[in-house]
SEVEX-857191 format. One record per residue (C-alpha): residue in three letters; x, y, z. Coordinates in nm, 2 decimals, decimal comma. Each point is the difference from the previous one (the first is absolute). Layout:
  rest      px      py      pz
   ala       X       Y       Z
...
REM end
This chain:
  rest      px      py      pz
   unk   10,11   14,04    8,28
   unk   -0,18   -0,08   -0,36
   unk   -0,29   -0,10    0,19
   unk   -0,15    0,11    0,29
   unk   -0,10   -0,29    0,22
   unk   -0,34   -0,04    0,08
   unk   -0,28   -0,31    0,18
   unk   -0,31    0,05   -0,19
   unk   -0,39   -0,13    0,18
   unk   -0,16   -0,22   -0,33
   unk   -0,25   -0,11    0,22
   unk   -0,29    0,24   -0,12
   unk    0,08    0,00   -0,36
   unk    0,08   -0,20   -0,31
   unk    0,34   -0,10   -0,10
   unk    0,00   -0,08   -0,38
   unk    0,26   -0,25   -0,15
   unk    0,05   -0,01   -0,38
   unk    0,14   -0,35   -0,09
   unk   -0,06   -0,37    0,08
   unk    0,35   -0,18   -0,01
   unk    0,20   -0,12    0,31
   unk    0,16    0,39    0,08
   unk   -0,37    0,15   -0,02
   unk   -0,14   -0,34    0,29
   unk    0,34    0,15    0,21
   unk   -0,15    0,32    0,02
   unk   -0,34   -0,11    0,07
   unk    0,13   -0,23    0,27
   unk    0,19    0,32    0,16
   unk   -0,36    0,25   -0,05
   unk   -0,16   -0,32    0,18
   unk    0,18    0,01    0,30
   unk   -0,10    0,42    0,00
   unk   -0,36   -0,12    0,05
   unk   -0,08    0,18   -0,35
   unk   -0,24   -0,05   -0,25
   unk    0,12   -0,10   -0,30
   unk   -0,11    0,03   -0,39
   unk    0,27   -0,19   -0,24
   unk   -0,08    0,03   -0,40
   unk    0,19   -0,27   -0,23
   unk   -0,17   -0,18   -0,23
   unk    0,12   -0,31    0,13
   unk    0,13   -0,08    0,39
   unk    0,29   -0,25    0,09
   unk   -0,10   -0,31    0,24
   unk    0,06    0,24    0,31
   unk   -0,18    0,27   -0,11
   unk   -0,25   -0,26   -0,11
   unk   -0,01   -0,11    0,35
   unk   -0,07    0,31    0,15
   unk   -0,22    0,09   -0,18
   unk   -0,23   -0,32    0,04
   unk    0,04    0,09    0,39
   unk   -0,21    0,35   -0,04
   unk    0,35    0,20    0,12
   unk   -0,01    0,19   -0,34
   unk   -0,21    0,11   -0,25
   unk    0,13   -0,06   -0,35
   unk   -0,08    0,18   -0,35
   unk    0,09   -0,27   -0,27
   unk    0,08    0,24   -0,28
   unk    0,26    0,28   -0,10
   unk    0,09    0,35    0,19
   unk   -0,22    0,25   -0,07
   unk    0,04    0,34    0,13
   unk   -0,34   -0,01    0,23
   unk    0,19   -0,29    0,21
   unk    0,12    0,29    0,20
   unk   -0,34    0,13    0,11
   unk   -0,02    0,01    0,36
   unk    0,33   -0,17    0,07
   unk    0,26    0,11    0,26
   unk    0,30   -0,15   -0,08
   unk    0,11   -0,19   -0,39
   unk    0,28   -0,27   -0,05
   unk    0,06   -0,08   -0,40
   unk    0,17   -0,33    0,00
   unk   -0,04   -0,17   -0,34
   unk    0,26   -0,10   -0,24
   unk   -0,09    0,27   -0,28
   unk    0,25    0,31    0,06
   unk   -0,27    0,17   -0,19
   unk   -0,31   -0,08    0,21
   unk    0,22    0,07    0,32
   unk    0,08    0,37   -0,16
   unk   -0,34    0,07   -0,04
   unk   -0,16   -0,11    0,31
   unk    0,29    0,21    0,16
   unk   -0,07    0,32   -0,24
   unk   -0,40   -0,02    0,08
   unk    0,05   -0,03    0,42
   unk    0,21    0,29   -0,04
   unk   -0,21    0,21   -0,14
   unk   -0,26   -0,07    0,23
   unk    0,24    0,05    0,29
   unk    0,02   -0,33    0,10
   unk    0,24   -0,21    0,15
   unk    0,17   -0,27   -0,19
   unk    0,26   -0,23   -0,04
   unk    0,12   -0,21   -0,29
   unk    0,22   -0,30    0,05
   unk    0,34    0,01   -0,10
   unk   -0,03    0,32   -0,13
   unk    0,08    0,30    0,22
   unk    0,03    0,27   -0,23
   unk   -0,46   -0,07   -0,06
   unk    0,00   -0,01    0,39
   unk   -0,15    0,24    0,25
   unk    0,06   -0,21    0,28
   unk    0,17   -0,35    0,04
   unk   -0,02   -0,29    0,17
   unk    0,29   -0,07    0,28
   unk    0,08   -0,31    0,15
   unk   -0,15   -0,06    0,33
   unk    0,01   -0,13    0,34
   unk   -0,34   -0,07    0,13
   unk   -0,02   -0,02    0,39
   unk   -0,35    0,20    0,01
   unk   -0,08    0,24    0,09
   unk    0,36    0,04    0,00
   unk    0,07    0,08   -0,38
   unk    0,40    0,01   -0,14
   unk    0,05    0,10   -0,33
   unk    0,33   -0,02   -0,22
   unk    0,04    0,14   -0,31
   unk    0,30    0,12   -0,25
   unk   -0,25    0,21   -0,21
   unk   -0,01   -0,25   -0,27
   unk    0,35   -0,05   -0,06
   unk    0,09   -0,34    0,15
   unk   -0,32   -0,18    0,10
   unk    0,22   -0,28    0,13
   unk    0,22    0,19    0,17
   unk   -0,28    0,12    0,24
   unk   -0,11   -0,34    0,01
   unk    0,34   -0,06    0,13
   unk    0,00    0,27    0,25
   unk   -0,37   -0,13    0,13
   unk    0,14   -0,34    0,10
   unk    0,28    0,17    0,22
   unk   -0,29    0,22    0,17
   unk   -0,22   -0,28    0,03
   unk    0,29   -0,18    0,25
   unk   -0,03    0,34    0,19
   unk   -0,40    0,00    0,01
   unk   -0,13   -0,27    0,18
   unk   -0,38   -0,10   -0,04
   unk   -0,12    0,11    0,33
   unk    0,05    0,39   -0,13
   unk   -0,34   -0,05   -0,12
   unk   -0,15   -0,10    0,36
   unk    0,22    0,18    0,14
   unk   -0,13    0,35   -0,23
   unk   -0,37   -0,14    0,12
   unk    0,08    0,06    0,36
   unk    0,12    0,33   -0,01
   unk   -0,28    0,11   -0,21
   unk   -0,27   -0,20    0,35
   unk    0,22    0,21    0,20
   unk    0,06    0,33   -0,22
   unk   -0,29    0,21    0,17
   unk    0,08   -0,05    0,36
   unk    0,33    0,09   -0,04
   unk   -0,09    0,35   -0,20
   unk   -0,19    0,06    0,31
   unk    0,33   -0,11    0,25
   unk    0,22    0,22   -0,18
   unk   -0,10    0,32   -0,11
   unk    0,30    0,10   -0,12
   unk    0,11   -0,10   -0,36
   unk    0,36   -0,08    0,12
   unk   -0,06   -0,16    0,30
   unk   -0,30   -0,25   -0,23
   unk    0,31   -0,06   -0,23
   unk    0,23   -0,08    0,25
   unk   -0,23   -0,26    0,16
   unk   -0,09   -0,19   -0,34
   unk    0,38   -0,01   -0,04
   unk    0,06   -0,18    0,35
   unk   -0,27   -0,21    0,00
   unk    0,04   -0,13   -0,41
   unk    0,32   -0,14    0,10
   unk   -0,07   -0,11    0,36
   unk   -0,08   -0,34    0,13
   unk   -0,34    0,10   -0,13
   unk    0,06   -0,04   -0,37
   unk    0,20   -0,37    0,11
   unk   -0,29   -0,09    0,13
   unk   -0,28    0,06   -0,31
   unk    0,33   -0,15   -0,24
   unk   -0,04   -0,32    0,16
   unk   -0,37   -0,02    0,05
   unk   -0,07    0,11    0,36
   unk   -0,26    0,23   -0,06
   unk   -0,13    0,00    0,34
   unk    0,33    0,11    0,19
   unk    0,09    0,22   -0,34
   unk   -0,33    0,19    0,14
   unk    0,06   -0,02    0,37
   unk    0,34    0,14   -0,09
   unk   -0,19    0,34   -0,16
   unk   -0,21    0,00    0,28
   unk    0,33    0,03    0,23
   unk    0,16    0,23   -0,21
   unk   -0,31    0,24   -0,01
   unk   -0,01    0,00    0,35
   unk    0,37    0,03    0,05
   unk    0,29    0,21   -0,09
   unk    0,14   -0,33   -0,11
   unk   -0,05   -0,18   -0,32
   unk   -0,05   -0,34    0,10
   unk   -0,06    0,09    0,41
   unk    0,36   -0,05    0,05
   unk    0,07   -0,33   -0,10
   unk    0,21   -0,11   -0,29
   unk    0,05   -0,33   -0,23
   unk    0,21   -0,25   -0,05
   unk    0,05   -0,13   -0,35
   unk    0,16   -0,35    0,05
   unk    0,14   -0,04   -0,41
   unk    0,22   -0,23   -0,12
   unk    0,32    0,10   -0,17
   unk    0,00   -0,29   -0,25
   unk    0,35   -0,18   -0,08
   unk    0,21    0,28   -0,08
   unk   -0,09    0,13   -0,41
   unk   -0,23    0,32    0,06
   unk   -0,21   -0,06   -0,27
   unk   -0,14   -0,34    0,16
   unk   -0,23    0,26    0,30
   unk   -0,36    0,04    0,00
   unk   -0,15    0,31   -0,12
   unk   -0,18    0,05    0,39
   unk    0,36   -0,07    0,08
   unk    0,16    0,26   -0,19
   unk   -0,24    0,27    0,10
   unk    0,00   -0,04    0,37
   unk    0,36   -0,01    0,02
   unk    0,00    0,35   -0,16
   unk   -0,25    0,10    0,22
   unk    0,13   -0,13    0,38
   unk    0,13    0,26    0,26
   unk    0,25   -0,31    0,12
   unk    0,20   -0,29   -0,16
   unk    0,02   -0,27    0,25
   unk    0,25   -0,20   -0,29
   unk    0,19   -0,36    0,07
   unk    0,32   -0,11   -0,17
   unk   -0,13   -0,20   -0,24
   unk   -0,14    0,27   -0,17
   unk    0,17    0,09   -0,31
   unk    0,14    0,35   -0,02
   unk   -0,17    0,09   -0,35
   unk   -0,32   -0,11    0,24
   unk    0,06    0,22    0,25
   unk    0,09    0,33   -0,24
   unk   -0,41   -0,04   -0,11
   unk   -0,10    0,11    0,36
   unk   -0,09    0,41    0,03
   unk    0,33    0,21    0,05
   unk   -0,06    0,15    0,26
   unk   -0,11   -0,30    0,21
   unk    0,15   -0,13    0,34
   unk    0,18   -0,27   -0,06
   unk    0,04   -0,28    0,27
   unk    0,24   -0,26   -0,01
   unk   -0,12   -0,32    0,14
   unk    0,16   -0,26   -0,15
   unk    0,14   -0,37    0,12
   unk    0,32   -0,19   -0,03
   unk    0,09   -0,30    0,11
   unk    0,14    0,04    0,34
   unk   -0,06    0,41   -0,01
   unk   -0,37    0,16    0,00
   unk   -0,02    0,35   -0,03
   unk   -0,32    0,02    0,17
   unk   -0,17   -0,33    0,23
   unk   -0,32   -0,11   -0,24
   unk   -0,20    0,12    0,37
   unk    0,14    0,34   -0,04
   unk   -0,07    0,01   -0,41
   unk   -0,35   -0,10    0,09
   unk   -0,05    0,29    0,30
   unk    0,17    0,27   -0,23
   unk   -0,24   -0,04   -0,27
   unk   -0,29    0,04    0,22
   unk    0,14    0,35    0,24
   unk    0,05    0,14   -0,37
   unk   -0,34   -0,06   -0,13
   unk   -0,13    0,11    0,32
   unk    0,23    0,34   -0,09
   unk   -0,24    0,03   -0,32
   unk    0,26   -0,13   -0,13
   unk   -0,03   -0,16   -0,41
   unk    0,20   -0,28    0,07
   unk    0,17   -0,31   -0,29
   unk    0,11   -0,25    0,14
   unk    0,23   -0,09   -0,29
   unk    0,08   -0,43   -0,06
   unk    0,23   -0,14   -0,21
   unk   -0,17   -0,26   -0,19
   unk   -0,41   -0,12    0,14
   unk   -0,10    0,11    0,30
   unk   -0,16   -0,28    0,13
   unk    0,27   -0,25   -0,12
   unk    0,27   -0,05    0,21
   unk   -0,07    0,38    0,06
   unk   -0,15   -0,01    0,37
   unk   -0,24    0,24   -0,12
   unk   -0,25   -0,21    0,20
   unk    0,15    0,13    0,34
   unk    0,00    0,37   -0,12
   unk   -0,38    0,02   -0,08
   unk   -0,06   -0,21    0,29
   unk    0,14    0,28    0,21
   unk   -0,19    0,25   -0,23
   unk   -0,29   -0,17    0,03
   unk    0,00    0,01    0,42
   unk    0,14    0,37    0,03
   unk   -0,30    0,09   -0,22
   unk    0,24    0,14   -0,30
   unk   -0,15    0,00   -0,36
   unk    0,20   -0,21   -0,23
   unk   -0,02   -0,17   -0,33
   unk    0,20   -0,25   -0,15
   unk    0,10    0,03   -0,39
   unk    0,17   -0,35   -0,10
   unk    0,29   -0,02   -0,26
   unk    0,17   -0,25   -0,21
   unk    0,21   -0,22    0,27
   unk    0,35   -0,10   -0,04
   unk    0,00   -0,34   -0,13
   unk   -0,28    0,10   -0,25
   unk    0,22    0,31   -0,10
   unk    0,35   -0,18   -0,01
   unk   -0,10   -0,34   -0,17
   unk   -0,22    0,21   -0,28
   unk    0,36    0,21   -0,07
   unk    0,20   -0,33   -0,01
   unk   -0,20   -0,19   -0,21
   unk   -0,11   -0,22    0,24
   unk   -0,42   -0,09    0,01
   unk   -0,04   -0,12    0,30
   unk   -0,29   -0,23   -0,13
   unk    0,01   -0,20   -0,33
   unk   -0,16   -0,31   -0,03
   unk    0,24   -0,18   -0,16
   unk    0,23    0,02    0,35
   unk   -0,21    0,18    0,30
   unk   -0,32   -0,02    0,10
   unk   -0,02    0,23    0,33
   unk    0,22    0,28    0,10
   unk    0,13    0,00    0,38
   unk    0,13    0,36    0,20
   unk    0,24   -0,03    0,30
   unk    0,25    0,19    0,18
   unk    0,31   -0,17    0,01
   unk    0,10    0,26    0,27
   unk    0,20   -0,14    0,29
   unk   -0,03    0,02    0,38
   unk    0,25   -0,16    0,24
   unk    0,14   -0,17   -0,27
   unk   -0,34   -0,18   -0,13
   unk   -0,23    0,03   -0,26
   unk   -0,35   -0,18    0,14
   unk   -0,20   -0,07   -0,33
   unk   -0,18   -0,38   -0,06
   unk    0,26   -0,10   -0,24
   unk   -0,18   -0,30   -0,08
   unk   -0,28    0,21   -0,16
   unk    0,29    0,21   -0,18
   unk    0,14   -0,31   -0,15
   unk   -0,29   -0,11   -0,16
   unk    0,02   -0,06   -0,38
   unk   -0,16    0,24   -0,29
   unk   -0,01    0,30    0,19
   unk    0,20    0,36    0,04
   unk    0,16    0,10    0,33
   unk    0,11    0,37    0,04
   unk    0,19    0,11    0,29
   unk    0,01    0,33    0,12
   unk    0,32    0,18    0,17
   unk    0,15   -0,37   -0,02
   unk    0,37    0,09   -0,12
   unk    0,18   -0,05    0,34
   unk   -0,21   -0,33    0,05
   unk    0,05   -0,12   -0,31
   unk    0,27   -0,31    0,14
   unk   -0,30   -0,08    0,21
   unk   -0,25   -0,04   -0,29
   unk    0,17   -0,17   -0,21
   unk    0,10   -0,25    0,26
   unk   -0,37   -0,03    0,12
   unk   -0,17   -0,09   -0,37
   unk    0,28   -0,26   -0,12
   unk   -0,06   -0,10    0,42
   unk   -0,39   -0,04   -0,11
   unk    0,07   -0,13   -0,35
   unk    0,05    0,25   -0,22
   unk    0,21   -0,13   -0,28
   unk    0,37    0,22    0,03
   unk   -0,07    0,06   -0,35
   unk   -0,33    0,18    0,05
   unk    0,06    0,38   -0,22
   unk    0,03    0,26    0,32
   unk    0,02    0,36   -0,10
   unk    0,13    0,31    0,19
   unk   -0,11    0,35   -0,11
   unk    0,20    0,30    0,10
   unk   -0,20    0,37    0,03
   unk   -0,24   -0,15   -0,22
   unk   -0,22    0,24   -0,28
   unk    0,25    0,26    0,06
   unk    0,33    0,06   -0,25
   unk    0,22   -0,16    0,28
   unk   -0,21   -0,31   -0,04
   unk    0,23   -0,34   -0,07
   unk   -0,13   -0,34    0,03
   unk    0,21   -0,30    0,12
   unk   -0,15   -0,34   -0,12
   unk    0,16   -0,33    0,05
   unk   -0,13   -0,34    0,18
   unk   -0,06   -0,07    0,39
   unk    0,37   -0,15   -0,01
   unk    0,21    0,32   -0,16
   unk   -0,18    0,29    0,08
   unk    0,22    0,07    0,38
   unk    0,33   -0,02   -0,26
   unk   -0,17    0,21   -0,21
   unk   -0,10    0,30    0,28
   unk    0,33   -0,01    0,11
   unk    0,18    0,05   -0,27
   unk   -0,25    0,28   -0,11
   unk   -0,12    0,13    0,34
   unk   -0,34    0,14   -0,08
   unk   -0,09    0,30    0,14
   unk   -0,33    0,03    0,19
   unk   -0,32    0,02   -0,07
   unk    0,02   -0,35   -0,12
   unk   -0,26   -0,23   -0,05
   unk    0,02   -0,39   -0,08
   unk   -0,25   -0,20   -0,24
   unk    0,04   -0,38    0,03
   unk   -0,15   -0,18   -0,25
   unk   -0,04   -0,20   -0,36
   unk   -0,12    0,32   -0,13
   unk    0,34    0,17    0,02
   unk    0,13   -0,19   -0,27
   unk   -0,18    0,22   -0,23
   unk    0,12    0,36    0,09
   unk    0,30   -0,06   -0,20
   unk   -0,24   -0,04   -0,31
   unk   -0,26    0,28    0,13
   unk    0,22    0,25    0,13
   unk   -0,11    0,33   -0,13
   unk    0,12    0,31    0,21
   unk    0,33    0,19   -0,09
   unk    0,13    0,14    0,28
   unk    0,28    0,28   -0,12
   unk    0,32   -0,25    0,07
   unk   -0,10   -0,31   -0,12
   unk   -0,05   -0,13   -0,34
   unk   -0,28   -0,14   -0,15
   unk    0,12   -0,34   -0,05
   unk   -0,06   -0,19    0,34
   unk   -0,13    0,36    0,09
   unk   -0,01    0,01    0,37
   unk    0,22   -0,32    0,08
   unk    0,33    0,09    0,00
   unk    0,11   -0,36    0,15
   unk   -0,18   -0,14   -0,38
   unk   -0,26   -0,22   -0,03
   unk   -0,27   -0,23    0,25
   unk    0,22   -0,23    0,13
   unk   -0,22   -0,33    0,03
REM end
């Protein structure tokens, strides 16, 4: 290492920054958020400084460097634009065995200034030892995907609870073992999305048990989104890499499914027409015998949860068996797919309201108030609507769609298999036969699809550019 990290308490001393320019109000802001005092000497002060100033945060010395400045300081930062001045404020805090930093200039430093993630008390710092400031500002915005906020409650907790637990486990190992258990339990869910109270009652249990959480697991109810990986949450990300079990569907997309921990159980639960894996009765009772196993449990979704996704029923059964759960939402399907075909599924000039519906058959009908769907300036997605699609077609011109109304059909949308099918009410059955689309599809009917030949944008690997994800050409219509 060419420097040794360090955290350093300001709070009881004075932190002196030479300079008054934009870099110099960046380090005060950061010395700021230390609680410390703070002396800054520049003959002049930009508007921020300025600011602060006028607020009583800083004390300010309108005037030149002298070597006094250092008097009864604990920690110096030269920032001016004078190479000179920076060398010498460097020199004379050396001497005195102080440390200090000079921007931009790590050969002058003694210590430097890495980037940060701030969840306090919970402190991560990143830092190349002044060779690539970007970089680690690079490197911080990956961690900070892997660090929600809550680290910060959740540090606070375990510092209420740190005593009693020295005193319930003598033994160095066995204290290490427990914070380990319980830091990744149910208990740490809970203070990450803001239930203090159980996050508490869930120490309490686990102080009084050989259990973490008293037993019980969590369910994490997350939605897949529409098949790209980068379109999940951050919560999403990090507790899929966290569960004990997969419970996964078949609309969720493989690169999805590789996010989830390696070592997890995976359970296969998905639905095809005419074959279910697993009765939706039986998906909802297996989630809740595993949590009660202490079990870490993601119930994985393609697409939302809650749209189309019957996550309703699942939490509903959660809910009455007394399970934990939470719920982390994702970009839906027809959101996903239209954004990736160029396809806004509002513009003013041609839709005015958006309309979901599953175009999903049962004894050979699809029950939907097709006089509402055939209403003028709107959007209407259907969901899973690819085997009914005769049926829909038939219904709106039925109901007064024009037969030239623009209908698209997106195959595996936001992933690289994607392909969309556009024609008009009247061609688009020739058009799936002769192309056979493979499933997941979703359709878009609507003025709007007229312009996803113009605002197409996503190259998937085998299509080209021009007309990029249409290989039958243009918007018919």
């Amino acid at each position: 290492m060419d420097f040794f990290p360090i955290f350093l308490d300001i709070k009881n001393g004075t932190s002196l920054v030479v300079g008054g320019g934009n870099v110099a109000a960046r380090k005060v802001a950061l010395l700021l958020k230390a609680q410390g005092k703070i002396r800054v000497i520049s003959p002049e002060l930009c508007s921020d400084l300025t600011a602060t100033v006028e607020k009583g945060l800083i004390e300010h010395v309108a005037r030149e460097f002298q070597s006094q400045d250092l008097d009864d300081t604990c920690l110096v930062i030269a920032a001016t634009a004078d190479p000179q001045v920076n060398r010498q404020v460097s020199e004379a805090a050396r001497s005195r065995h102080l440390p200090v930093n000079v921007v931009d200039q790590p050969e002058l430093c003694t210590f430097i200034t890495p980037s940060i993630i701030d969840r306090s008390p919970v402190v991560a710092a990143i830092s190349t030892g002044g060779a690539s400031p970007v970089l680690a500002r690079i490197i911080r915005s990956r961690l900070e995907t892997l660090i929600p906020a809550g680290y910060g409650r959740l540090a606070e907790l375990a510092n209420r609870f740190r005593d009693r637990v020295k005193a319930r486990f003598q033994d160095p190992t066995d204290r290490r073992l427990f914070w380990e258990k319980v830091l990744q339990s149910g208990v740490a869910e809970r203070v990450f999305s803001g239930h203090m109270e159980e996050a508490d009652a869930g120490m309490e249990r686990a102080l009084e048990s050989t259990e973490s959480s008293g037993g019980m697991g969590e369910v994490y109810l997350v939605g897949g989104g529409p098949g790209d990986p980068d379109l999940l949450t951050f919560r999403a990300l990090r507790l899929m890499q966290q569960a004990d079990v997969v419970v996964y569907d078949r609309l969720v997309a493989a690169p999805v499914l590789e996010l989830t921990r390696r070592d997890a159980e995976r359970i296969y639960v998905g639905k095809e027409r005419d074959h279910h894996a697993m009765r939706q009765e039986e998906i909802n009772q297996l989630l809740v015998d595993l949590a009660k196993k202490g079990k870490r449990v993601v119930r994985l979704k393609g697409g939302d949860p809650f749209i189309f996704g019957r996550g309703g029923e699942e939490i509903d059964t959660l809910s009455a068996e007394g399970v934990p759960f939470q719920v982390v939402p994702a970009i839906t399907a027809a959101s996903g797919c239209a954004a990736y075909s160029g396809i806004p599924l509002t513009h003013r000039d041609y839709a005015q309201s958006v309309t979901f519906v599953t175009g999903h058959l049962k004894d050979g009908t699809i029950n939907l108030n097709w006089g509402q769907l055939a209403q003028p300036r709107q959007t209407v997605v259907f969901y899973m609507g690819l085997v009914g699609l005769p049926v829909i077609v038939q219904k709106l011109i039925e109901h007064g769609v024009s037969p030239e109304m623009p209908i698209a059909l997106i195959q595996q949308g936001t992933t690289e298999k994607q392909k969309v099918f556009t024609g008009t009410l009247s061609s688009i059955q020739a058009i799936v036969d002769r192309e056979r689309p493979k499933p997941p599809t979703l359709i878009i009917v609507g003025e709007v699809v007229q312009l996803q030949d113009k605002l197409s944008w996503y190259k998937t690997p085998d299509v080209p550019r021009s007309g990029a994800t249409s290989p039958v050409g243009p918007a018919l219509g």
